[in-house]
C-alpha positions, 0 to 999 in steps of 0.5 A: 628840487631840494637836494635832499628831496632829491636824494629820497627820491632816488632812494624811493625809486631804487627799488632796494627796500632797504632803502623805500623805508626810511625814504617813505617816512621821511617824505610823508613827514616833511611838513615842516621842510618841504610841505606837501612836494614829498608827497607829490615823489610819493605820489609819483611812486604809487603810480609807478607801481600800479603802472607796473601792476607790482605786487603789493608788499609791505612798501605799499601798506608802509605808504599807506600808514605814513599818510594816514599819520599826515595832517596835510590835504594832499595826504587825504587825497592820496588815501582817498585815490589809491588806498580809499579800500587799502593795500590790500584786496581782500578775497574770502571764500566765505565772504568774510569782511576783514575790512576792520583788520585792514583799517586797524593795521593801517592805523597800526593799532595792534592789538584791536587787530590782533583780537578782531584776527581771532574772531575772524579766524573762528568765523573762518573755521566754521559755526562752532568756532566761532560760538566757542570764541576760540580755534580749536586745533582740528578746525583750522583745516577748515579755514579756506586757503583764501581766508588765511592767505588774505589775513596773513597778507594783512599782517605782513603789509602792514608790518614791513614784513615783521608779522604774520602766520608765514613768518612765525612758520619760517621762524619755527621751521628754522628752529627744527620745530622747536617751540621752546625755542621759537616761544623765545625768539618771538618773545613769547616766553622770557626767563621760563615764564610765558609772556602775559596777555596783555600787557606783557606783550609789545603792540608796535613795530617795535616788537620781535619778528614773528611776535604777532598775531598771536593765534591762540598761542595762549591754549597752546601750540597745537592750533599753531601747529595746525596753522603751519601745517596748512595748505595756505603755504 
């Protein structure tokens, strides 16, 4: 085996996430230099884990991308084996479909995502949620535990762990509650002025921690409040 095939390799299998994420975007982007053998080491990482039952993070929805982005048939293959559904097993006790945010966030198309979470979370809430189009704040205790925690594990795999409700909360939580504060570190508010929707705000990996989903952040902060004060956490 090529010797830098097999230096990623071992940073694969290290178990040191620091060191997964580099490793698995290489492999699947190695058409040029190894062809479809780094997606044969990726191949191998998939099983392992399953094998092991290890919980599904961000490592299995970063995988999950990278193949998507793969022009090789052995990437559709992989998709079709282990990710035919995604990363994720989604549970609603509404039995509610959030297929369309999985397939969006593999695609990491953001910002559909974003849009299709809002419409979610109202159908989540209940019937006058959703026919108002928006979450008011007295009814997010009406999404099921189930619900929030699915759509949140949404975000946070398929964003290297940078998106979701629970990281926006122990971002807020660290700042003593302070909205000010927090609308800052996200990148929700700059020079005094709240960033506008749409375009002013960053729809890829690229942006600040915490930056998405945006939950209505729009209407203010009592429906994040809410969000962050349920007992999803």
């Amino acid at each position: 085996m090529d010797t830098k095939l097999t230096a990623l390799k071992d940073k694969l299998f290290s178990g040191k996430e620091a060191n997964q994420l580099p490793a698995i975007a290489e492999l699947a982007n190695l058409e040029a230099d190894f062809g479809e053998e780094g997606l044969q080491i990726l191949d191998e990482f998939i099983q392992a884990r399953k094998a092991a039952n290890t919980e599904v993070t961000w490592i299995d929805g970063k995988i999950h991308q990278v193949l998507l982005q793969s022009n090789l048939p052995k990437a559709t293959e992989l998709v079709q084996s282990y990710y035919a559904n995604g990363a994720v097993t989604l549970k609603s006790e509404k039995a509610i479909d959030y297929q369309p945010i999985q397939i969006l966030l593999a695609k990491q198309e953001f910002e559909e995502a974003d849009r299709i979470t809002s419409k979610k979370l109202c159908e989540a809430a209940g019937a006058d949620a959703l026919a108002r189009g928006w979450l008011y704040f007295t009814e997010a205790k009406s999404i099921p535990i189930s619900d929030l925690q699915t759509i949140n594990q949404l975000w946070l795999v398929y964003s290297e762990g940078k998106f979701g409700f629970s990281v926006q909360r122990k971002i807020w939580l660290s700042l003593g509650k302070g909205w000010e504060k927090f609308w800052l570190k996200i990148g929700w508010k700059k020079d005094g002025s709240f960033t506008r929707y749409p375009k002013e705000f960053i729809w890829s990996l690229d942006a600040p921690r915490g930056h998405l989903p945006l939950s209505n952040q729009l209407r203010g902060n009592k429906t994040m409040q809410a969000i962050f004060s349920h007992p999803a956490w």
